[in-house]
C-alpha positions in Angstrom: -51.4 -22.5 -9.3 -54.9 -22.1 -8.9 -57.6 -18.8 -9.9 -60.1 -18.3 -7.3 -63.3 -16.5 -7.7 -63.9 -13.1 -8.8 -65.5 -10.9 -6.1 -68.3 -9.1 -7.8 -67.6 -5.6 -8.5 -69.7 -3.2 -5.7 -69.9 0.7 -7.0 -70.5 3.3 -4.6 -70.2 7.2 -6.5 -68.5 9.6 -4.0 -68.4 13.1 -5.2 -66.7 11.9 -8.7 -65.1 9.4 -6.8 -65.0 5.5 -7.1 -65.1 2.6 -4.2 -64.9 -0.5 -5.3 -64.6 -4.3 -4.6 -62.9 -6.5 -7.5 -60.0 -8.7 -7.8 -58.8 -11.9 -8.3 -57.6 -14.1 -6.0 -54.1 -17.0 -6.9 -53.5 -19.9 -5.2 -51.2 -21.5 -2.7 -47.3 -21.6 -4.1 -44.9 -22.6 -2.0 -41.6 -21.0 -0.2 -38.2 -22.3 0.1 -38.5 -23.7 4.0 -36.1 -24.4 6.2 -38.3 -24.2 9.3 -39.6 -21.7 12.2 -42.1 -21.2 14.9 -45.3 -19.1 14.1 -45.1 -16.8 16.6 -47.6 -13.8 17.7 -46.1 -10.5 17.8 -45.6 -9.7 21.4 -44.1 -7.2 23.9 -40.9 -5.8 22.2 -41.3 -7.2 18.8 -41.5 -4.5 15.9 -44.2 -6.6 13.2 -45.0 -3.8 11.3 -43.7 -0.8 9.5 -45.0 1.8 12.0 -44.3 -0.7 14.2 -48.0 -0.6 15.7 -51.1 0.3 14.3 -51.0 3.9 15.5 -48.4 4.9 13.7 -45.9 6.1 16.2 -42.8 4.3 15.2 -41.7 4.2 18.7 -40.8 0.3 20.9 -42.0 1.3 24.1 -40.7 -1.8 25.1 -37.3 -2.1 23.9 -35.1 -1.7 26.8 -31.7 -3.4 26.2 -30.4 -1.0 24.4 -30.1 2.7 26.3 -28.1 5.6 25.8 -25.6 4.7 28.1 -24.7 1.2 26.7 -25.9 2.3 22.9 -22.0 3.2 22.2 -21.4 -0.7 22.5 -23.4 -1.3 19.5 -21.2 -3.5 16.8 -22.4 -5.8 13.8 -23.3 -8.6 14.8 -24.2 -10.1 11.1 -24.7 -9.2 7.4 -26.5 -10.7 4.6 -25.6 -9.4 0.9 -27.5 -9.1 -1.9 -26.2 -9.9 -5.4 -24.6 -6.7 -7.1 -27.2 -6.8 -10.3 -30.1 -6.8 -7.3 -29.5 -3.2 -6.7 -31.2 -0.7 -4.3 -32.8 -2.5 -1.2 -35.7 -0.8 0.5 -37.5 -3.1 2.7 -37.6 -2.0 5.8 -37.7 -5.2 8.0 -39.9 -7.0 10.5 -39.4 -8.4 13.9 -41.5 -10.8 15.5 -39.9 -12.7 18.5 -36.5 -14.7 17.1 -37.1 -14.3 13.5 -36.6 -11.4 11.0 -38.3 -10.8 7.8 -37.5 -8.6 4.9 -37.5 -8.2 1.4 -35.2 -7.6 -1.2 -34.1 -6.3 -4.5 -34.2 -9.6 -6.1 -37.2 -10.4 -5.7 -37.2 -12.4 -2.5 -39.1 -12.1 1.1 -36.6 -13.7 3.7 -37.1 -15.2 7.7 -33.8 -15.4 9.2 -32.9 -15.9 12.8 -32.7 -12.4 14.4 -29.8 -13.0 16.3 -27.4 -15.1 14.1 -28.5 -14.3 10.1 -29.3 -18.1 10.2 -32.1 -19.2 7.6 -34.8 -19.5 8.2 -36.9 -20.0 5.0 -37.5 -17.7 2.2 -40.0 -17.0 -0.6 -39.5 -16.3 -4.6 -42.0 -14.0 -6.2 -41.4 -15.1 -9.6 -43.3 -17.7 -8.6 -46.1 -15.9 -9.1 -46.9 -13.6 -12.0 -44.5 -12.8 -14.6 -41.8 -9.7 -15.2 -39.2 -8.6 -13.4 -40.1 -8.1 -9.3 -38.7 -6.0 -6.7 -39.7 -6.1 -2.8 -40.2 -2.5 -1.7 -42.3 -2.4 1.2 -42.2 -3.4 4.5 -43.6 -6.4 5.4 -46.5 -7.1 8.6 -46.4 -9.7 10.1 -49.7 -10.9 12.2 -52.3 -14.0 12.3 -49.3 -16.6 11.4 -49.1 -14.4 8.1 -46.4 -12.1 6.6 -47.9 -9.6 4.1 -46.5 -7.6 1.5 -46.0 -5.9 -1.8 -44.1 -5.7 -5.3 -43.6 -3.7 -7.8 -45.9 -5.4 -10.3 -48.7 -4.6 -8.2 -49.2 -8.0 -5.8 -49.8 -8.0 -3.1 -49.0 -11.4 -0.5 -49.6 -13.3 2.4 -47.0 -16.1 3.1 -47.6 -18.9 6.2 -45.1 -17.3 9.0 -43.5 -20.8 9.8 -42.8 -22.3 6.5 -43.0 -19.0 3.8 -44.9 -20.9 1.8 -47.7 -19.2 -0.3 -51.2 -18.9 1.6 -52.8 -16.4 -1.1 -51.7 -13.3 -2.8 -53.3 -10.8 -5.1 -52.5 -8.6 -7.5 -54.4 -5.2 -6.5 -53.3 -3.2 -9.8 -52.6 -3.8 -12.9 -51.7 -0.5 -14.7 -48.8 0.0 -16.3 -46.2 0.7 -13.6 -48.8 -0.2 -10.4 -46.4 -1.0 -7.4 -46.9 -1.4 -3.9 -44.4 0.5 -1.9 -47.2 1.3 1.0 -46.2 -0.9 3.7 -49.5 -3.1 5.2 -51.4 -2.2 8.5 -53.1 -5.3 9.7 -55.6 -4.7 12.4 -57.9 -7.1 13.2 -59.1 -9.4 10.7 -58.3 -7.1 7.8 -55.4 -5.5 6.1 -55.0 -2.0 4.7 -52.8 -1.1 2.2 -51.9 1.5 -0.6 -50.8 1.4 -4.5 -48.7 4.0 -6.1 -46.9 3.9 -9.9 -44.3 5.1 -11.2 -46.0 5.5 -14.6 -44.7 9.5 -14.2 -41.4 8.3 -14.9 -42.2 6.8 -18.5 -41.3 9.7 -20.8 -42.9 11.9 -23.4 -43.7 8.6 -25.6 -46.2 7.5 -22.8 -49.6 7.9 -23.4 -49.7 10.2 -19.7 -51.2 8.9 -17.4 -54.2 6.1 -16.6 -53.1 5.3 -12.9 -54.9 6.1 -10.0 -53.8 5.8 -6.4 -56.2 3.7 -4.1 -56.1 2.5 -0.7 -57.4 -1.0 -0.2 -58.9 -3.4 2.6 -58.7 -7.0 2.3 -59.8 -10.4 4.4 -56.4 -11.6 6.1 -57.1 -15.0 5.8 -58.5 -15.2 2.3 -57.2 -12.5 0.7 -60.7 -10.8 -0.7 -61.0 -7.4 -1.1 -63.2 -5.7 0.8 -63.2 -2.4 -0.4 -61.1 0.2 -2.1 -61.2 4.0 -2.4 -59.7 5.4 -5.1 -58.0 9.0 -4.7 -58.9 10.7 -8.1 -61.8 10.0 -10.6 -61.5 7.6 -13.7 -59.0 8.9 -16.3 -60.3 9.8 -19.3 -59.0 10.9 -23.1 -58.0 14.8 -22.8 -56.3 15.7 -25.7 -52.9 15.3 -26.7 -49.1 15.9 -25.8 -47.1 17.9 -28.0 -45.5 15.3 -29.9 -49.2 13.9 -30.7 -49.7 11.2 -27.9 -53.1 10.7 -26.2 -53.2 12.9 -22.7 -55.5 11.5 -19.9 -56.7 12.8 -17.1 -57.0 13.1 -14.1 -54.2 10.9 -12.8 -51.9 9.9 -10.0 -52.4 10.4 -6.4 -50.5 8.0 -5.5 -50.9 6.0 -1.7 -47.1 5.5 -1.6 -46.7 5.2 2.6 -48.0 3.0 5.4 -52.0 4.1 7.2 -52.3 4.2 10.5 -55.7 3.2 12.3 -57.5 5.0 15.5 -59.4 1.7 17.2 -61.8 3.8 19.0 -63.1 4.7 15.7 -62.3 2.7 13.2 -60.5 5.2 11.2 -57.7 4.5 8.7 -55.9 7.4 7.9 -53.0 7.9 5.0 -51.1 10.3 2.9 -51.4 10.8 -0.7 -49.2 11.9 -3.4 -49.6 15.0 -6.6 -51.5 14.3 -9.2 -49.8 13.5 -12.7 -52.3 15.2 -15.0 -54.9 17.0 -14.5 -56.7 18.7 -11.4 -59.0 16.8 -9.9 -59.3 14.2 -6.7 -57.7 14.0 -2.7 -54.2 15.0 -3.9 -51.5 16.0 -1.6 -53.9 15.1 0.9 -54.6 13.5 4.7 -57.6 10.8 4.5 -59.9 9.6 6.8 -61.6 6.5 6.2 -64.2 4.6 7.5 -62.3 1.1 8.3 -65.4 -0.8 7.7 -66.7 0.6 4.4 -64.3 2.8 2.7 -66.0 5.5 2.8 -64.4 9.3 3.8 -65.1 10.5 7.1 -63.2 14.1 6.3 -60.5 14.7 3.8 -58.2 17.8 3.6 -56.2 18.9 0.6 -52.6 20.7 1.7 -51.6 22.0 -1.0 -53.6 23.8 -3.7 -52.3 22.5 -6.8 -49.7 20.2 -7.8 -49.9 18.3 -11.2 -46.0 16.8 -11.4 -44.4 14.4 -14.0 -40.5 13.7 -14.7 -41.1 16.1 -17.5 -41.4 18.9 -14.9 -37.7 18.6 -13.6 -35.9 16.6 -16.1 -34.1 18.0 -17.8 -34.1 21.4 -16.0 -35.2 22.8 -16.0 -38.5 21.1 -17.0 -40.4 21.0 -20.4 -43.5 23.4 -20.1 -44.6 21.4 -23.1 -45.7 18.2 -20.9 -46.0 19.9 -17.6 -48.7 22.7 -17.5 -47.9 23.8 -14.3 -44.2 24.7 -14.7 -44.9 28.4 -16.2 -47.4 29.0 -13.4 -44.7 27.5 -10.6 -47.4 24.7 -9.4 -45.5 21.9 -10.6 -44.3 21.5 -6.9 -43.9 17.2 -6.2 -45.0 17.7 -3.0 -46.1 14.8 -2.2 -47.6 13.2 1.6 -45.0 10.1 0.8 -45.0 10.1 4.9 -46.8 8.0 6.9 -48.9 9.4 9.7 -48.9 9.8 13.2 -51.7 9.3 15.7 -51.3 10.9 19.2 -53.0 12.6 22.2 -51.7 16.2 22.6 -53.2 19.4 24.4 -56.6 17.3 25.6 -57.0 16.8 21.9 -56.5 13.4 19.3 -54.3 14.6 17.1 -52.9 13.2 13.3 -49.7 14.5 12.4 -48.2 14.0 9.1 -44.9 15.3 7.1 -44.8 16.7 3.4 -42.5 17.2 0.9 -42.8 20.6 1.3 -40.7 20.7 4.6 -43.9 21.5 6.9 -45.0 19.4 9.5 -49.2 19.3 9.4 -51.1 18.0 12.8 -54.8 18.2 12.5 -57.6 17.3 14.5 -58.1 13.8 14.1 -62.0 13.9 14.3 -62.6 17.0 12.4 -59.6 17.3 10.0 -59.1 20.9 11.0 -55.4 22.0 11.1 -54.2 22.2 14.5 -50.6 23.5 14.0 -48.0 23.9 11.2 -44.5 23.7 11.1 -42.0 24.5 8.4 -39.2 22.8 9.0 -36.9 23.3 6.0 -37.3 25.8 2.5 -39.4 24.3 0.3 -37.6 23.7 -3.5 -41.0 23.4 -6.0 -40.2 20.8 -8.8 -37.6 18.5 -6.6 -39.3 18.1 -3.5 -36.1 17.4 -2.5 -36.2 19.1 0.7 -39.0 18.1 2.5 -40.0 15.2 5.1 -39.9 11.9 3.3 -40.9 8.5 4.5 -42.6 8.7 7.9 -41.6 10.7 11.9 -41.6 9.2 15.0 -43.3 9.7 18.5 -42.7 8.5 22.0 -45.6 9.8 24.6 -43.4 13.1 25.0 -41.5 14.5 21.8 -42.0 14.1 17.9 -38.8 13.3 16.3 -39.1 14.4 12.4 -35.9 14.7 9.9 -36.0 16.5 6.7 -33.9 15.4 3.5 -31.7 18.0 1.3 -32.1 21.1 3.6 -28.8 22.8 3.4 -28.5 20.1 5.7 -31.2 17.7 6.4 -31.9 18.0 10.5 -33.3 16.3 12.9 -36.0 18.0 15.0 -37.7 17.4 18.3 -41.1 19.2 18.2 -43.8 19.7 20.9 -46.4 17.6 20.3 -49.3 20.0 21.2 -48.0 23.2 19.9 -45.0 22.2 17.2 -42.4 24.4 18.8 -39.3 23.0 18.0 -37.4 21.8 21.3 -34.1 20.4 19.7 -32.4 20.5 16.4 -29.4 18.3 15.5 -28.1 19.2 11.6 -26.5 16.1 10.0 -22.6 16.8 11.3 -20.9 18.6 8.9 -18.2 15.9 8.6 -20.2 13.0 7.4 -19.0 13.4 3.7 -15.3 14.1 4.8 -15.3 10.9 7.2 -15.9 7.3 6.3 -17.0 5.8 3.0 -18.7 8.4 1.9 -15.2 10.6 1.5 -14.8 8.6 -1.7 -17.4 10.8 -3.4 -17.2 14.7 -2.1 -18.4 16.0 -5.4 -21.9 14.0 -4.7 -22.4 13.5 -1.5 -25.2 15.6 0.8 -26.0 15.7 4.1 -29.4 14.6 3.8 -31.9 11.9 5.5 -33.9 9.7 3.2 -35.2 7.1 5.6 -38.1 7.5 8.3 -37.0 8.1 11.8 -37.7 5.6 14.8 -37.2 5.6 18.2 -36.7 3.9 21.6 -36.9 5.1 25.0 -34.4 7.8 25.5 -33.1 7.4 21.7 -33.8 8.3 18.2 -32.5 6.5 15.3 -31.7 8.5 12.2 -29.7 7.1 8.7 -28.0 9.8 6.0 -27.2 9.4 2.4 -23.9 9.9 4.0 -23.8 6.6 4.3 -24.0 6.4 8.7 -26.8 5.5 10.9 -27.1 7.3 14.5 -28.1 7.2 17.5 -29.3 10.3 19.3 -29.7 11.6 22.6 -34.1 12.1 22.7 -33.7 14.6 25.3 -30.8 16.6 23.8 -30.6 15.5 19.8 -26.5 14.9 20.9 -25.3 11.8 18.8 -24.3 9.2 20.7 -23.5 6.7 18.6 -22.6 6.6 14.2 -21.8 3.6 12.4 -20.4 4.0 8.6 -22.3 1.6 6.9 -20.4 2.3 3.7 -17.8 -0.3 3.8 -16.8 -3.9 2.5 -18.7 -6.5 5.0 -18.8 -10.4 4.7 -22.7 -11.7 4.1 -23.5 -14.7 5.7 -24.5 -16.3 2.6 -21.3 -16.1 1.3 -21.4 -12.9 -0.9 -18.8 -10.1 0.0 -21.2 -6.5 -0.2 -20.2 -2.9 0.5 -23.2 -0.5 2.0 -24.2 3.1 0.8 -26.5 5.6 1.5 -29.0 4.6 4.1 -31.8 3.3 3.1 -35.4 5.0 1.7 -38.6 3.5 2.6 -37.7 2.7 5.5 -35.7 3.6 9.0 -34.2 1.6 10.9 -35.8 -1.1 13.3 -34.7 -2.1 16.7 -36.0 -5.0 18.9 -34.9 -7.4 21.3 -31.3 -5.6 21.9 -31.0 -5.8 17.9 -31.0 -2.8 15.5 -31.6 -3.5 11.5 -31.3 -1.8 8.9 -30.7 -1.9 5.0 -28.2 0.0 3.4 -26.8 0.8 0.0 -29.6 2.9 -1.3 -28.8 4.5 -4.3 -27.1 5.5 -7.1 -28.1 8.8 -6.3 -26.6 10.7 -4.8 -24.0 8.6 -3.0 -23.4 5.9 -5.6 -24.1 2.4 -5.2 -21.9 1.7 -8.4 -19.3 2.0 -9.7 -19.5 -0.5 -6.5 -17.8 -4.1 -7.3 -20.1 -5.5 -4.2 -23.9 -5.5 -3.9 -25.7 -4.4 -0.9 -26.3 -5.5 2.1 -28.8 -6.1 4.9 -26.9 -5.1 8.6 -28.1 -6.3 12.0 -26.2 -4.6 14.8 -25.9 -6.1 18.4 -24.4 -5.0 21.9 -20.6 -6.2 22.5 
């Protein structure tokens, strides 16, 4: 392994703000190859999280697979995952013959889409030390596959062979992770860092992250620039039991951007802020692709400073979350990723919260356009609300909310936001299935982003079943329990679980992917003798 240069460090103040070039660059490593074609993304393929760089989570061009013939769905293969790997999130990427994904264990994979055949794959622990999950969704573009860990590097592996070209690690705070899926657009790539620092307890010295979004060269891997969402933490007292308090913190860039060409604007979600008040928390920004800089911003929710303090256990400790007393200790989070549309003669983004609403603003202005609540909001869980990203194909917005006495899927009018269909998760999908082993836990809830077709919209549950629904009607035409034993092609025997979060499911080619055995909560993973497993479904 080999250091490159250090970038030098470019300052530029923005209203208490930071943006910022640094980093270091590693050198090539190589990948476990088997061998594969580089191939461009093309017509059909799905090479991205949002699947392309407006956001819309919608193949235009995937046409083998319609609600007529969509019943005939059936697995095709299954790849398993060691049971001490745990929860898989990676939501994969299709690009021509080949799929990529990550996993638990700390591997990217290329297998052949069709057959689960390998292909190649990479081992993070090549590079850096600790233990190393793969949470994002990897982009693949310019012979490259890009993605993330949860140590806070950041990748970009040669397409054909996995091996290493450079990677980076873009954070290195205590509990930095990259769960914010990569745009690449041209010759750059955009992507977030979150933490889960929140999550360390009252013996933590709370908190020193901040969230950024970044831009870096594809090919070399040098940052370009970086805008942080909250000003430089600083000493601000102390905790109860007598540890050092910082703030401002958080406001984490947990989800995939999205980019308006015409423009050049990135635009992306943020998360709450840990401690303090201060910074684009809970926000929509707009960023100037080429230097980082805001074009507009806009706040949606006042205040929201949230730790694991403020919920666990309930019903929170007042002590190390200020805001519980004063009911602003709310975790509502923009964790989705956005969408960028034409609607009513106007260029519209539309994002969802934690909250339950449904925001679409003018994408040139950042003025709300319309609002829509789609599900009660609970302060302090957030468990409610729209999580991981909505989907939109020309004609309807398909968005799904999590634990909302049930989660439901809704089709909304683009321009206005009324609500044109609305399909509750069926009320038999803990009776029915796997997930009838565990009625005391399981909810009719959706975790993972929503993605559609033409004519469908795909849709998993912590129930443990994906679905297929009618776009013009919200009827289900197809379920598959995902929540049973299955045989991996490499050998390992694995059982699924709750659909996946972080993801949705991916479809391409006549395929459909997806990962399940999310968990433990709240349909458990373990006790589970089996780990989980990575499902690729195909027509009879």
């Amino acid at each position: 392994m080999t250091t490159g240069r250090r970038v030098p460090r470019l300052a530029a103040a923005m209203a208490g703000l930071c943006l910022v070039v640094t980093g270091t660059v590693i050198g090539t490593m190589t990948g476990t190859a088997i061998g594969a074609p580089a191939e461009r993304p093309g017509r059909g393929d799905w090479p991205m999280w949002q699947q392309g760089p407006s956001g819309l989570r919608h193949n235009a061009a995937e046409r083998a697979i319609t609600p007529r013939n969509v019943g005939g769905l059936e697995l095709k293969w299954a790849f398993t995952y060691p049971k001490a790997a745990g929860n898989p999130r990676s939501q994969p990427a299709v690009v021509g013959d080949t799929v990529y994904f990550g996993s638990p264990e700390g591997k990217l994979y290329a297998k052949d889409a069709a057959t689960g055949a390998a292909r190649w794959e990479f081992d993070l622990a090549t590079v850096g030390q600790g233990e190393v999950k793969v949470q994002d969704g990897p982009a693949v573009a310019r012979g490259k596959v890009f993605f993330g860990d949860t140590r806070g590097y950041f990748y970009a592996l040669d397409q054909r062979t996995g091996r290493l070209t450079w990677s980076r690690r873009l954070d290195d705070t205590l509990s930095a992770e990259v769960t914010s899926s990569p745009l690449v657009y041209g010759d750059r790539v955009y992507v977030g860092v979150a933490s889960s620092e929140f999550t360390l307890g009252k013996e933590h010295d709370c908190c020193r992250f901040r969230g950024h979004l970044n831009a870096l060269d594809a090919d070399t891997g040098e940052q370009v620039w970086r805008f942080y969402v909250t000003p430089k933490p600083v000493e601000d007292g102390t905790w109860p039991n007598g540890r050092t308090r910082y703030a401002p913190s958080g406001g984490g860039v947990w989800s995939s951007p999205a980019i308006d060409p015409a423009t050049r604007t990135v635009y992306v979600g943020t998360g709450q802020n840990y401690t303090g008040s201060a910074g684009h928390y809970d926000s929509v920004l707009a960023i100037n692709a080429d230097t980082g800089r805001p074009r507009w911003t806009h706040k949606l929710t006042d205040v929201d400073t949230w730790r694991l303090e403020c919920y666990y256990p309930p019903p929170g400790d007042p002590g190390y979350c200020p805001n519980l007393p004063e009911g602003t200790a709310l975790d509502f989070d923009l964790g989705a990723a956005p969408n960028l549309f034409r609607a009513g003669g106007r260029f519209l983004v539309g994002i969802g919260q934690k909250s339950g609403v449904y925001h679409v603003l003018d994408a040139r202005t950042g003025r709300i356009v319309w609002q829509r609540a789609l599900a009660v909001p609970q302060p302090g869980a957030g468990r409610t609300g729209i999580y991981w990203g909505s989907s939109h194909d020309g004609e309807r917005l398909y968005v799904a909310t999590n634990v909302a006495d049930p989660g439901t899927l809704f089709a909304l009018d683009p321009a206005t936001g009324r609500v044109l269909w609305a399909t509750p998760n069926p009320a038999d999908g803990c009776t029915t299935g796997g997930a009838a082993q565990y009625p005391d836990v399981c909810l009719l809830a959706h975790t993972p982003a929503v993605s559609s077709t033409p004519g469908l919209v795909w849709e998993g549950s912590t129930d443990g079943k994906i679905r297929a629904y009618s776009a013009k009607t919200g009827e289900v035409l197809w379920t598959y329990d995902t929540m049973q034993v299955v045989q991996g092609v490499n050998g390992l025997t694995g059982r699924g679980g709750q659909l996946s979060a972080g993801g949705g499911v991916v479809v391409a080619h006549g395929m459909l992917y997806v990962q399940s055995g999310y968990g433990p909560w709240p349909l458990p993973t373990y006790p589970n003798p089996y780990g989980a497993v990575f499902m690729a479904f195909g027509p009879r």
